[in-house]
KENUNU-672237 format. One line per 5 residues: number of its first residue (from 1); their letters; for each residue x, y, z of N, C-alpha, C. Coordinates in steps of 0.001 Angstrom, whole numbers. Example, Ala and Ser with C-alpha at 12.3 -4.5 7.8 and 13.67 -1.06 7.14 Angstrom:
BEGIN
1) AS) 13190,-5690,7800,12300,-4500,7800,13200,-3300,7800 ~ 12850,-2250,7080,13670,-1060,7140,12900,30,7870
% end
This chain:
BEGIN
1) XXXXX) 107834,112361,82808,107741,112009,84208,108121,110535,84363 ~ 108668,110332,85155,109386,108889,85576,108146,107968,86458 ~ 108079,106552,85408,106895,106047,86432,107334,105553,87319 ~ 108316,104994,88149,108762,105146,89318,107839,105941,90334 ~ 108392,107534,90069,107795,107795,90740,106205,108536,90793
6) XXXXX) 105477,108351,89626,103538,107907,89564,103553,106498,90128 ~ 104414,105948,90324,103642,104636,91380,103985,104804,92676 ~ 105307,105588,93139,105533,105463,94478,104541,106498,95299 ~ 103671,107838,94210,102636,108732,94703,101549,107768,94810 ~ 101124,107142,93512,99917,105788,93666,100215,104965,95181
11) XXXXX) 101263,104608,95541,101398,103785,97053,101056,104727,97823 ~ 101646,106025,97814,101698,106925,99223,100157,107054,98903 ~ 99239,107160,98282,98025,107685,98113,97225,106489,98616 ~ 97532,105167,98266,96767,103802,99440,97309,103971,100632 ~ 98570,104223,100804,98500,104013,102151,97635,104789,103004
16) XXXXX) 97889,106176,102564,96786,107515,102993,95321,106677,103667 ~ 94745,106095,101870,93618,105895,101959,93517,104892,103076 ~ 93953,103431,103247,93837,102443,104409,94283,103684,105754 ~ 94786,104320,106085,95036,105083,106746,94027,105584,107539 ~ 92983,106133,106755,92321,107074,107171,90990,106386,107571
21) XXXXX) 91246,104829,106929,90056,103999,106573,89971,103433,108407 ~ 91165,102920,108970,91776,102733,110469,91030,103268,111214 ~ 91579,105297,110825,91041,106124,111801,89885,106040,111450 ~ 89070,105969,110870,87282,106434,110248,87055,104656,111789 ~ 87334,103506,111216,87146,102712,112266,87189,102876,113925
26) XXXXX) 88477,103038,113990,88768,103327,115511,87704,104662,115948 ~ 87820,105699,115346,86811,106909,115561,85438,106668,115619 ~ 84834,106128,114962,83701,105471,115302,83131,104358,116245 ~ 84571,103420,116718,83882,102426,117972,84251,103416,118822 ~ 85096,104175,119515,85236,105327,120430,84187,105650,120505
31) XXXXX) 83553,106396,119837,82751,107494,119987,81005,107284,119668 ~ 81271,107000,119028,80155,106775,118024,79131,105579,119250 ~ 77601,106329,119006,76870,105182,120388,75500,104363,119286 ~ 75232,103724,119509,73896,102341,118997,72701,103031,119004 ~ 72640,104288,119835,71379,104738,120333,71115,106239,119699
36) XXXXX) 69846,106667,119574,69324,108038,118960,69047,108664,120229 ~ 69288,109557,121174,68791,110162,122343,68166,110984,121654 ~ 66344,110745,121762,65654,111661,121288,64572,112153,121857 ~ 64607,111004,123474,63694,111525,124360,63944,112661,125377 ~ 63319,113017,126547,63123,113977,127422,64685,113654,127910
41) XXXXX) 65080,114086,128641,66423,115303,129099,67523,114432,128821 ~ 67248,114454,127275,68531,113650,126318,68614,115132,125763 ~ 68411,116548,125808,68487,116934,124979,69991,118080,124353 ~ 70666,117141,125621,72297,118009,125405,72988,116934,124960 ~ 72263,115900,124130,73305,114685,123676,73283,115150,121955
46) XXXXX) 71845,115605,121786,71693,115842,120227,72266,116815,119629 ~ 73171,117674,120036,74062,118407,119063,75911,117643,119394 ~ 75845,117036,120343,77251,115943,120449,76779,114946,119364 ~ 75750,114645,119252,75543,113495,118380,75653,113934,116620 ~ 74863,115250,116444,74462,115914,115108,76559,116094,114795
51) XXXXX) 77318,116614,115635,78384,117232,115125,79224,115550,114929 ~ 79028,115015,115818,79960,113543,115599,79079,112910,114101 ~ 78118,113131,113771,77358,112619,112364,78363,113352,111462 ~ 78429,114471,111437,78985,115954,110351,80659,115490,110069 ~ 81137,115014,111311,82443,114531,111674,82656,113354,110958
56) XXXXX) 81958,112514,111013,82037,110931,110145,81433,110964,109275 ~ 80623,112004,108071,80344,112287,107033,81637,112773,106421 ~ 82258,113742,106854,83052,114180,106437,84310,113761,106137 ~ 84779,112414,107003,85818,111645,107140,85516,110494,105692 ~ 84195,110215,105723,83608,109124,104895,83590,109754,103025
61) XXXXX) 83713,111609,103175,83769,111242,101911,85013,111613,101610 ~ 86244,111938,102346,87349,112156,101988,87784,110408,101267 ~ 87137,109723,102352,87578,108309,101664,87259,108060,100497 ~ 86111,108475,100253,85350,108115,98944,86028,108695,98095 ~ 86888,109844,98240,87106,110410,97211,88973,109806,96857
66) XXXXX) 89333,109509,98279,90756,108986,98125,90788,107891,97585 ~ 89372,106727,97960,89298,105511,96923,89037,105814,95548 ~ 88710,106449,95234,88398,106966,93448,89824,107331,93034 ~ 90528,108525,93618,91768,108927,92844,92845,107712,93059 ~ 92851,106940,94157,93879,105606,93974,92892,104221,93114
71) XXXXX) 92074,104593,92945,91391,102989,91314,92111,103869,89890 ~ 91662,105210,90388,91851,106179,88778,93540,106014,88522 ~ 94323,106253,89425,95511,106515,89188,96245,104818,88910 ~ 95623,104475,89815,96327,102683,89508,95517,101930,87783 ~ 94627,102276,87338,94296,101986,86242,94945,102714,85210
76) XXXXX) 94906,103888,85406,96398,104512,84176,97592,104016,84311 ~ 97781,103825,85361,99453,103309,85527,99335,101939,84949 ~ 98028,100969,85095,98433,99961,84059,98265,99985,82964 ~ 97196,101227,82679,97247,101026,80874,98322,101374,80354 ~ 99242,102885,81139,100355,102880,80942,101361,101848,80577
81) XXXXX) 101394,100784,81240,102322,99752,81207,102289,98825,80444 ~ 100678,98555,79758,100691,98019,78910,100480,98495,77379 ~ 99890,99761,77324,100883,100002,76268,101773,99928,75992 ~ 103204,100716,76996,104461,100658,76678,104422,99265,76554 ~ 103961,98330,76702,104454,96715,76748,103761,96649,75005
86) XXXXX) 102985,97229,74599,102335,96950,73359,103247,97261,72323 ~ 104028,98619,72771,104590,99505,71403,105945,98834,71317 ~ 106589,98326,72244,108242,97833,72916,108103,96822,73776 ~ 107577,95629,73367,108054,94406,74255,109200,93763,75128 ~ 110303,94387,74208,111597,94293,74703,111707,95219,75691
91) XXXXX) 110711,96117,76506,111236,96655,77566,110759,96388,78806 ~ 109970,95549,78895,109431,95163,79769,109970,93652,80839 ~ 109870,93427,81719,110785,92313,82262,109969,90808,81484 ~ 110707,89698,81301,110604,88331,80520,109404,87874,81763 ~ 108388,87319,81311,107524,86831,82292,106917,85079,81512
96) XXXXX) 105850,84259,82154,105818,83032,82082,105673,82564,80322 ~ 105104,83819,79805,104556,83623,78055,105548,83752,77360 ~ 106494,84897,77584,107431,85182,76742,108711,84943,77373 ~ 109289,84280,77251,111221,83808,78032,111774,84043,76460 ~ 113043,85011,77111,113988,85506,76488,115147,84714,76544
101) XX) 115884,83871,75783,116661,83157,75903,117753,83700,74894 ~ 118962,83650,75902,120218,84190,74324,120469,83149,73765
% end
């Protein structure tokens, strides 16, 4: 598999994640209220309220789970890289330690 493209899925998979991180924001100052309506003839607010909870639980652990597979996938891709940098130095681009001079 070409790491090219395991990093350009690793990007599309942050962007996802900040993505969704936006909507989880914006969806919650919309909607989302400061207050528990739990007194007397509040009582057609508490299943708008229970399903908007279920709604931003549910949004919250897709994140959780999209932040785990983009740390997991971006940490292989560097051990990846530095192995290959371990086994074949010469394939990797010349950086501040090592200058390649002909």
């Amino acid at each position: 598999m070409n790491l090219t493209f395991v990093v350009s899925i690793w990007a599309a998979l942050g962007v996802v994640t900040l993505a969704l991180a936006i909507y989880r924001s914006a969806f919650a100052a919309h909607r989302e209220e400061d207050v528990v309506r739990l007194g007397p003839g509040a009582e057609r607010e508490i299943p708008r309220q229970a399903a908007l909870a279920h709604k931003m639980d549910a949004i919250d652990r897709c994140g959780k789970t999209l932040t785990i597979v983009v740390v997991v996938v971006g940490l292989g891709l560097a051990a990846a890289y530095l192995y290959q940098a371990w086994l074949d130095p010469s394939s990797v681009p010349p950086n501040f330690y090592r200058h390649t001079t002909p």
